[in-house]
C-alpha positions as CSV (number, residue, x, y, z in Angstrom):
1,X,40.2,-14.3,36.3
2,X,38.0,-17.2,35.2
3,X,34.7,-15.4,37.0
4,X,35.7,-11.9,35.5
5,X,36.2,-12.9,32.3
6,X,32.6,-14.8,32.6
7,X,30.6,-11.9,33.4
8,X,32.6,-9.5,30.5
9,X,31.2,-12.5,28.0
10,X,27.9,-12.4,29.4
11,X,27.9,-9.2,29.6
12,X,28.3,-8.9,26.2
13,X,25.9,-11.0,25.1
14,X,23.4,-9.0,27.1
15,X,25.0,-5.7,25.3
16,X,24.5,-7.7,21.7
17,X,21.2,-9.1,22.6
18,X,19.5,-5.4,23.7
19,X,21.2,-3.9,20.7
20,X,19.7,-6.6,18.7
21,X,16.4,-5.8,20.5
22,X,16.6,-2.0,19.8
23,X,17.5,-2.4,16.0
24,X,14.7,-4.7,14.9
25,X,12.2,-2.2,17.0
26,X,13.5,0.4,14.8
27,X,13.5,-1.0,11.7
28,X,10.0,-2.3,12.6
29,X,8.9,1.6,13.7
30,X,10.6,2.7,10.4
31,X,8.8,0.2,8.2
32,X,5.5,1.4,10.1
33,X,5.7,4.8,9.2
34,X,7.2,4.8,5.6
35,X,7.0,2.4,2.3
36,X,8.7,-0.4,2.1
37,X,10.6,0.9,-1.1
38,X,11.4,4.3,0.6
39,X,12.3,2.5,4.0
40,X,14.7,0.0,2.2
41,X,16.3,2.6,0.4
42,X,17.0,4.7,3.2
43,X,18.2,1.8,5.2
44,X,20.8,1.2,2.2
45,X,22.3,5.1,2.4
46,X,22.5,4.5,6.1
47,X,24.7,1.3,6.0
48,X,26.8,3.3,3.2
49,X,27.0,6.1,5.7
50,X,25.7,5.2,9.3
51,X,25.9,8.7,10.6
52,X,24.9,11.1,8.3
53,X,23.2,14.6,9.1
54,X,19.9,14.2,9.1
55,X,18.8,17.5,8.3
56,X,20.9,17.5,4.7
57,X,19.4,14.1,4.2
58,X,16.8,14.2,1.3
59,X,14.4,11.5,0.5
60,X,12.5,12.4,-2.6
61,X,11.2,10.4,-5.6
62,X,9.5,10.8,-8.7
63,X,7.0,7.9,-9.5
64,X,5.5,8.5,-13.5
65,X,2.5,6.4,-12.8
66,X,0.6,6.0,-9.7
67,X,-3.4,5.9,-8.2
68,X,-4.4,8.5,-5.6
69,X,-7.5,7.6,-3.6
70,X,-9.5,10.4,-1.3
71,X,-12.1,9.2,1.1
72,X,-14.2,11.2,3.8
73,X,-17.4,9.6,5.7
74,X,-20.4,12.2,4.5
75,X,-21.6,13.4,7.3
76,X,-19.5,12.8,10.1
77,X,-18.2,16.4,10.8
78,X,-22.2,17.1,11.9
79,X,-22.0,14.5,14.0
80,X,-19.3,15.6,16.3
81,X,-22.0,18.0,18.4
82,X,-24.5,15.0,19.2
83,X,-21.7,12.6,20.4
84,X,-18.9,11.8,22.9
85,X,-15.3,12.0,21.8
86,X,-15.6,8.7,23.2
87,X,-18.0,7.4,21.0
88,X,-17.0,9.5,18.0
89,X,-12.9,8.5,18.3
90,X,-13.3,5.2,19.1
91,X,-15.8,4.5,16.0
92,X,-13.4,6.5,13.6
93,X,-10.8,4.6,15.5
94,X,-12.1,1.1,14.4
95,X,-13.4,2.4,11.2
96,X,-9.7,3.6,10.2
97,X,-8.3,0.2,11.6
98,X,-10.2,-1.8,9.7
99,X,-9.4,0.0,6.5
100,X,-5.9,-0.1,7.7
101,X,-6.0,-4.2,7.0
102,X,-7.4,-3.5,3.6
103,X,-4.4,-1.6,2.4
104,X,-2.6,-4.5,3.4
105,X,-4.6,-6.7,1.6
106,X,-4.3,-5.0,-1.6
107,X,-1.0,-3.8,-1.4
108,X,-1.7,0.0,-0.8
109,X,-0.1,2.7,1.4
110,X,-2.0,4.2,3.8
111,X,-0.5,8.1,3.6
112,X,-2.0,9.9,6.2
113,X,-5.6,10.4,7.9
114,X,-6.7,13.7,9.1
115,X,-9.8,13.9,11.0
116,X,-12.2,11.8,9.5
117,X,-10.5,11.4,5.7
118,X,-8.4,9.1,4.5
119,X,-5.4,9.1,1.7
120,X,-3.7,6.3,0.3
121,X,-2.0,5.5,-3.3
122,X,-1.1,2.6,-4.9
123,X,2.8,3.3,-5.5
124,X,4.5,0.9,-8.0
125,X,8.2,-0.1,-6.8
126,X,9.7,0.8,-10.1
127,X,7.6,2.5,-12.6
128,X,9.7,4.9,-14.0
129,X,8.8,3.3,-18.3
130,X,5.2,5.5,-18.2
131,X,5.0,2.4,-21.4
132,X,4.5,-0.2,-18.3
133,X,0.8,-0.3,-18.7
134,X,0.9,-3.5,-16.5
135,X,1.9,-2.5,-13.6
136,X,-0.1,0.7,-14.1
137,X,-3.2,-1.0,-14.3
138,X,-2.3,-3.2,-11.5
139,X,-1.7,-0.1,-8.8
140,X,-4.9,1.3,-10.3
141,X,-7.2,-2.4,-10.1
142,X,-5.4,-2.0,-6.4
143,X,-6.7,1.4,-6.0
144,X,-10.3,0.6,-6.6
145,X,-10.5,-2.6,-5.3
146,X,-9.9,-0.8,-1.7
147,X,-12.3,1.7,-2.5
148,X,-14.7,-1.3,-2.9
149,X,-14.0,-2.7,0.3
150,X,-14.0,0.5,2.3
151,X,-17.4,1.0,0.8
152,X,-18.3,-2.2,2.6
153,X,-16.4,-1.9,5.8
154,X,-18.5,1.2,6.3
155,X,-21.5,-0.4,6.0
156,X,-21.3,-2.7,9.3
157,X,-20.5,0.4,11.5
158,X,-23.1,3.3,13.0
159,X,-23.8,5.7,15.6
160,X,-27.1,5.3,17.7
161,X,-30.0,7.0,15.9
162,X,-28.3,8.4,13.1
163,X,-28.1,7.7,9.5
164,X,-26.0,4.8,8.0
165,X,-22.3,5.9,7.6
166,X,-20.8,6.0,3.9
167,X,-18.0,7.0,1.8
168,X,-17.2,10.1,-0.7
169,X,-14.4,8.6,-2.5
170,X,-11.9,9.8,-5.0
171,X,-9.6,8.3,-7.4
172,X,-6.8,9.7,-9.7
173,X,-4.0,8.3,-11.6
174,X,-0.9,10.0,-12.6
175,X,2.8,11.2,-11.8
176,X,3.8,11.6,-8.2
177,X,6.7,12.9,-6.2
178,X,6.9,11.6,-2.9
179,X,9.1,12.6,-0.1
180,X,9.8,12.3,3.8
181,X,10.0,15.8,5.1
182,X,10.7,16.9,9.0
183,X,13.0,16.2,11.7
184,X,10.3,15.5,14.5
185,X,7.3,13.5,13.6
186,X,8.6,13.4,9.9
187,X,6.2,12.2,7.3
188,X,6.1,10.3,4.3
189,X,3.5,12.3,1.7
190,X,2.4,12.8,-2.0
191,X,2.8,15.9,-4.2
192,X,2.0,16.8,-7.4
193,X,-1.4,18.1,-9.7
194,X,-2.5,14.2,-9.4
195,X,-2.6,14.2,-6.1
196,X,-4.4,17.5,-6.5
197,X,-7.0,16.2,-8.6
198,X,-7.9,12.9,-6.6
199,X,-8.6,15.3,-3.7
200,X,-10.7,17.1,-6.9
201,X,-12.4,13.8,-7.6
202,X,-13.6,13.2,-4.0
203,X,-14.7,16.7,-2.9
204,X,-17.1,16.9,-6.0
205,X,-18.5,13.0,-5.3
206,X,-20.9,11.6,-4.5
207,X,-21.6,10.3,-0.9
208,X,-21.7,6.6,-1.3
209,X,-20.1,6.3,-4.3
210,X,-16.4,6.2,-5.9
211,X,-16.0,8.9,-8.1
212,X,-13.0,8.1,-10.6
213,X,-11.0,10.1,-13.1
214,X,-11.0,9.8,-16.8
215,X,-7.3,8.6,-16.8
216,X,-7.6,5.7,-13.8
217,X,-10.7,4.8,-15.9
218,X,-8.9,4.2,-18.9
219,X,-6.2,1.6,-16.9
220,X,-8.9,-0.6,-16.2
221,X,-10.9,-0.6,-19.3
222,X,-12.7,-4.3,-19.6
223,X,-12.0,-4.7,-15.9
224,X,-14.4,-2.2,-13.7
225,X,-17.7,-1.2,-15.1
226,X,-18.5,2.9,-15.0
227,X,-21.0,5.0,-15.4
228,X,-20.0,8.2,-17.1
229,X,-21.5,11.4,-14.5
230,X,-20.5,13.7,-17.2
231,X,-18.0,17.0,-16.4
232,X,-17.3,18.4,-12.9
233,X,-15.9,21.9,-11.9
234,X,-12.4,20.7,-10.4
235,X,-10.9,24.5,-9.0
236,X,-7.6,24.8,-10.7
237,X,-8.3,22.2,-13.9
238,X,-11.8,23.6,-14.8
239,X,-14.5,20.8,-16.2
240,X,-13.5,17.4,-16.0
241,X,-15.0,14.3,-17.1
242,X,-16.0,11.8,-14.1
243,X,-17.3,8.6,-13.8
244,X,-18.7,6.5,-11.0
245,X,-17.7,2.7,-10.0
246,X,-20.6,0.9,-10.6
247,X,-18.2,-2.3,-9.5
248,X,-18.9,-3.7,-6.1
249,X,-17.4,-6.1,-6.0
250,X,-13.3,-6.9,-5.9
251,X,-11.4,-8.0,-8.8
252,X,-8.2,-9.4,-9.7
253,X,-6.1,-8.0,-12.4
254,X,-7.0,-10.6,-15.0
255,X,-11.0,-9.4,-14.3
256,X,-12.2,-11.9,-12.3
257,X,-14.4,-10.7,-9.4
258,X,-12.7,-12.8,-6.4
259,X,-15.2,-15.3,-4.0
């Protein structure tokens, strides 16, 4: 009786240990693939009701203030005829990792990549008060200062006999709804005319530069230096005003350009 009841208890353990195992993987893959805020949220609806239907389960949120940033490497699409996959994934591949770390750094989410662009957004946790110009400015100072360093990460990577790599960035501020949509390989993305426009701001850039609206412009006044390109078509908004970072270097939010 002794030895059986010995082996149930250590059995157990086992049972509790692997199950231990298997939820922090989880909740490790789940904080991978969405925000934090959206992740801990969802965690909290499935504790209230640990089996719900997944299909009825909607995950949607309005945020009245966030940055929007479009990136694509000029150029690269050309170069997919004079390369390996090889070469040209595992150089996107490193390229993407690298900026990957910045987000981290500045406290941006990556959204999605798809072939050689990148999105990301500086999401506030709570910014529902459009009055909180603080942490407005913060998610745009956030915003820019990975465009900055995407810029330079660029820099120190190149294909054999071709021209130096480089950025077309983008940058828009504005209300967002964000979501998780799917039941296989569900995503977490960004809707809404800002997100519409920061695609607007990149596609009409200039390659090597961070092209920036009007509106992320005017939550960093005193801390980013622009130069104002004038007004550029935007399909679906008509003329709008644009400005380049002239910045290159990162800043905090009190406008101090970090050593």
């Amino acid at each position: 009786v002794f030895v059986f009841c010995s082996t149930i208890i250590v059995r157990a353990r086992r049972n509790a240990s692997t199950y231990e195992i298997e939820r922090q993987l989880s909740q490790r893959l789940l904080y991978n693939t969405l925000p934090a805020t959206i992740a801990d949220r969802l965690l909290a609806r499935l504790r209230h009701s640990p089996d719900p239907e997944f299909e009825k389960l909607t995950l949607a949120y309005l945020h009245s203030c966030s940055s929007i940033l479009f990136a694509d490497i000029h150029g690269f699409a050309a170069m997919s005829s004079r390369f390996s996959a090889q070469e040209l994934v595992g150089t996107l591949n490193l390229i993407v990792q690298a900026v990957d770390n910045a987000t981290i750094d500045f406290e941006v989410e990556k959204i999605k990549t798809i072939g050689d662009a990148y999105m990301a957004a500086a999401i506030p946790a709570n910014n529902d008060d459009t009055s909180n110009s603080e942490i407005n400015q913060k998610a745009a100072v956030s915003i820019l200062n990975l465009s900055i360093s995407m810029h330079e990460i660029i820099k120190t990577f190149q294909f054999p006999s071709s021209s130096p790599l480089c950025w077309r960035i983008g940058v828009h501020s504005g209300p967002v709804v964000s979501g998780v949509i799917g039941l296989t390989k569900f995503s977490f993305d960004l809707w809404g005319d800002t997100v519409n426009l920061a695609s607007r701001m990149e596609s009409t850039g200039i390659a090597g530069q961070t092209q920036v609206s009007a509106d992320t412009k005017q939550l960093v006044v005193g801390l980013f230096e622009f130069s104002y390109r004038g007004q550029v078509y935007c399909k679906g908004k008509g003329e709008v005003d644009a400005h380049i970072l002239l910045t290159d270097e990162v800043v905090n939010s009190a406008g101090y350009q970090d050593d």
